[in-house]
N, C-alpha and C positions, 0 to 999 in steps of 0.2 A: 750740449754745453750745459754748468749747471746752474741753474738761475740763484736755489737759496740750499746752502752748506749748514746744516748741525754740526757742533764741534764737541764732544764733552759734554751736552747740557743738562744741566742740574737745575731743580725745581723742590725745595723742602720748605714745607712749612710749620712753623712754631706752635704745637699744639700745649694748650695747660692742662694739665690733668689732675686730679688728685681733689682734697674736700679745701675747705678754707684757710684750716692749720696744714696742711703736707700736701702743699702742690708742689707740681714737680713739670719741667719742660721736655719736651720730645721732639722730635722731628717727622712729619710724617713725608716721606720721599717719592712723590707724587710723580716727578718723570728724574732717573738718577743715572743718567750719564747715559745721553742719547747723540748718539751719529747719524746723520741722516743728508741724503743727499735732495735734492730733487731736480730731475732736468725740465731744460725751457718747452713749452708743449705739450708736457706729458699729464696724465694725470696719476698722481701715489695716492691711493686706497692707504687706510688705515684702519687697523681692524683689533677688536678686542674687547673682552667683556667690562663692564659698565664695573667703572672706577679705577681701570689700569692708569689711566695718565692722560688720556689720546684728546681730550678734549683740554685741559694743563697744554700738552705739548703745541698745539697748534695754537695755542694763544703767544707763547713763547715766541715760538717764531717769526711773529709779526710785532713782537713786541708789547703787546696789549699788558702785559704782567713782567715785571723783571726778574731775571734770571738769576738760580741761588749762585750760579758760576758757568762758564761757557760760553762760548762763541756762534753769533748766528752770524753770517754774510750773505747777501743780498744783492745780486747783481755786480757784484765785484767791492761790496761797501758793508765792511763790518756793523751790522746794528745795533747794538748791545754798550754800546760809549757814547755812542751819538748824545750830543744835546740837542732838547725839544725842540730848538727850532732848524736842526740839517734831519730828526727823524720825520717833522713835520714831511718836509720834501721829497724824504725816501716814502711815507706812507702814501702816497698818488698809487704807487705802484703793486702797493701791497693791501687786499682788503678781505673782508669776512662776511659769510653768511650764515648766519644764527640758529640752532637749531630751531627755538620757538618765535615762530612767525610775529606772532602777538606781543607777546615779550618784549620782542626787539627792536617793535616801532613804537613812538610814541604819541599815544589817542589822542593831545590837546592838535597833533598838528597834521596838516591833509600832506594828500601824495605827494603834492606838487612840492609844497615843502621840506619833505621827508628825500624824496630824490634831490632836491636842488642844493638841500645843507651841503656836502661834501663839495660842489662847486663852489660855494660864496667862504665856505671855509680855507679854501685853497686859492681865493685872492677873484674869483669873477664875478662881473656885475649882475645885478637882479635886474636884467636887460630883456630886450626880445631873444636875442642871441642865446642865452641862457636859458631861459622856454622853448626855443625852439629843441635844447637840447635835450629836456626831459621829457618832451613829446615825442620826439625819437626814438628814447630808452625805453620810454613804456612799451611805443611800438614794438619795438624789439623783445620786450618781456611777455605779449600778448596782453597786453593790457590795455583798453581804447580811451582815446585824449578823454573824455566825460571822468574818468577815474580820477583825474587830477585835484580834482573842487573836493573828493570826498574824503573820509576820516576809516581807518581800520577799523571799525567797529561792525563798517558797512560789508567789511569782505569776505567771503569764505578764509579755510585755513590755505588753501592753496594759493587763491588769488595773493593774499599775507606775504606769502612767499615770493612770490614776484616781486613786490613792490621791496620788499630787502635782496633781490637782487638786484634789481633795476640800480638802488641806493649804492648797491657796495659796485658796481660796474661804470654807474655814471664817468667817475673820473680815468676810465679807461684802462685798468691796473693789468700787471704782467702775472700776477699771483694774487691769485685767489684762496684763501681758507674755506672749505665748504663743511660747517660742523655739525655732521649729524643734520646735513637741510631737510631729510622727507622724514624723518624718523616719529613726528608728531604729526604727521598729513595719512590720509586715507587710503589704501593701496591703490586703486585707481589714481589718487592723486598726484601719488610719488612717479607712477611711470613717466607722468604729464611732467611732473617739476627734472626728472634725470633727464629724460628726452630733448629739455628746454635747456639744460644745461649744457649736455654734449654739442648741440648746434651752437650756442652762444661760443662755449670752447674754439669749435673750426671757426667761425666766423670774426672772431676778436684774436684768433690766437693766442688763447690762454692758455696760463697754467694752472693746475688743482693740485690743491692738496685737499681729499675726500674721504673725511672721517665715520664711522658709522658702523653699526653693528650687524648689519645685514648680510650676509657675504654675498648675497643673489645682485643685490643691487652693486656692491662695490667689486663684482667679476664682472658686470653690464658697463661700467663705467670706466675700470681703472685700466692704465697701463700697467703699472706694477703696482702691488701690494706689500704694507710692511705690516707685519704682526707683531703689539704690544703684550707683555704681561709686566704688571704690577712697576711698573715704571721703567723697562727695557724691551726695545725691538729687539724680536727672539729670531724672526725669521725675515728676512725679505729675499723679492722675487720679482719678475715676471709673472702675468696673473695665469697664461697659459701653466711654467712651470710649479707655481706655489699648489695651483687648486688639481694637477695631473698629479705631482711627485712633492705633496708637504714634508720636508723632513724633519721638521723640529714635532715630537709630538703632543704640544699643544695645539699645533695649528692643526695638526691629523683629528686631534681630537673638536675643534670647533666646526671641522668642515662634515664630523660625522653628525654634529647637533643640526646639523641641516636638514630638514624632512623632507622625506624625500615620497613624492605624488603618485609617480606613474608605477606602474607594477611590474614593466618590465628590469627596472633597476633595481627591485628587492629581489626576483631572481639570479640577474647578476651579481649579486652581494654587495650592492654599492651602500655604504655608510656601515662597512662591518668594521671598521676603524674603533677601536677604543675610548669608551664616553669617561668622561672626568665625573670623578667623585668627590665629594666635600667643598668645602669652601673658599674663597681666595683667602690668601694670610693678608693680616692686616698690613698697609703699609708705614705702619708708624715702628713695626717691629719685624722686616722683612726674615725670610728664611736665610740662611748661610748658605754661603756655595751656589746653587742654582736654585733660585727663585721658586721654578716649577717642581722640584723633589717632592714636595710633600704632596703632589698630586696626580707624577706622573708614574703611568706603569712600568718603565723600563727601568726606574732608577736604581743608579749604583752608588760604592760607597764614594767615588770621587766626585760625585753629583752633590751629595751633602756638604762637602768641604772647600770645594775650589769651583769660583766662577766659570762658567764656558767662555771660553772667547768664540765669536765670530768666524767659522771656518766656511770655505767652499762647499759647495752641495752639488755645484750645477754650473753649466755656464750662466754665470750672472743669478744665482741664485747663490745666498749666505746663508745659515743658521749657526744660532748659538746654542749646541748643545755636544756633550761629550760623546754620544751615540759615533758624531761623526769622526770621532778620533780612535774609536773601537776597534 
């Protein structure tokens, strides 16, 4: 069942350019007409190099930034009309964990308080009842009650990281935003924060949406994977099918920047997939036709002129590219 529906979503923002006599406005289209499903349970991987959208998109979602046009739905409740006070009520169920730790808490106020905000804000008392509940959460986050009295400044980048999960779980939500969570933590770190995530997932039965550039970590984690470029999902999948049989190829080509360790897989020719060359095009002035032409090695001329639509690949596997209509 699908808990949160993308419809169309557009996300452009009003750039000024020019000197102070010949400015001139633009649009720069940061996520441009995204469909996106996600089911109750599951976790969607999102994946893609730094500046396609994917961190725009999942704010979208939840609402955090309003939408240039588009439809989000939520549990069976359109979000994107809502006034402040029925999204207040829808956000219980929907919440976010930040990529930077640090950033996202604020140093004048201790844990206790930083957990309990989302409670007192959603209408409960600063009771015992309420304590008892963010003793709980820590528990749950591996954090021990003594954590409570102290202030972020006191805690590694990891520990950081709990305590914005502990905050965005408190009020017990069906969807979770996970944006880029290990991406600024130490590898040792990250294994400790994904591993802490997937238990909380079975244990609460959550949903993720799990954004991040890593594809080791977001094949460890996801049930399906979707692939951004330059503000459209090109490929999604099953993480099995995406990372055995990518067919869009960008995603062939991100799974080949992957380094690859052991020597038995350079014998087998594993990552002999075609590496991308150049740069992303800017998004204030996207390319025509498919996005990816000016970087991809197969292109043809109807790749330059006419968008791909989203065709079959696979069972339950989509991409948008005209290879597959060849």
């Amino acid at each position: 069942m699908a808990l949160l529906e993308a419809i169309g979503l557009v996300k452009h923002f009003e750039v000024v350019t020019g000197g102070l006599f010949r400015r001139s406005r633009t649009a720069l289209r940061a996520v441009d007409g995204v469909d996106l499903t996600i089911q109750s349970g599951e976790t969607l991987g999102l994946v893609g190099e730094s500046g396609c959208g994917k961190s725009t998109l999942g704010r979208l979602l939840i609402r955090l930034m309003p939408a240039t046009s588009g439809q989000v739905v939520f549990d069976g409740t359109e979000i994107m009309t809502l006034d402040p006070k029925r999204l207040r009520a829808i956000r219980r169920g929907m919440q976010i964990v930040f990529q930077d730790p640090f950033g996202s808490l604020n140093p004048r106020m201790s844990v206790e308080q930083t957990v309990m905000e989302p409670l007192l804000i959603h209408g409960a008392r600063h009771d015992a009842t309420t304590r008892d509940a963010v003793t709980a959460m820590l528990d749950m986050v591996g954090l021990p009650t003594s954590a409570r009295y102290r202030f972020p400044h006191e805690f590694s980048g990891g520990q950081r990281q709990r305590i914005g999960i502990a905050r965005a779980l408190i009020l017990r939500p069906k969807l979770v935003i996970c944006d880029e969570p290990v991406s600024a933590l130490d590898v040792s770190v990250q294994a400790q924060i994904v591993n802490l995530l997937s238990d909380l997932q079975r244990e609460l039965k959550l949903t993720y949406l799990f954004i991040a550039h890593d594809l080791g970590v977001v094949k460890h984690i996801s049930t399906r994977v979707a692939v951004m470029y330059l503000g459209k999902v090109v490929e999604i999948a099953d993480k099995r099918s995406l990372y055995a049989r990518p067919s869009h190829p960008y995603t062939q080509a991100l799974l080949a920047s992957v380094p690859i360790t052991h020597p038995s897989q350079r014998r087998r020719g594993a990552g002999a997939r075609p590496r991308l060359t150049g740069d992303i095009p800017t998004a204030l002035a996207p390319p025509s036709g498919c996005r990816f032409h000016t970087r991809c090695p197969h292109v043809m001329p109807v790749c330059r002129s006419q968008e791909p639509a989203m065709r079959l690949a696979g069972p339950n596997h989509h991409a948008a590219c005209h290879l597959l209509a060849a």
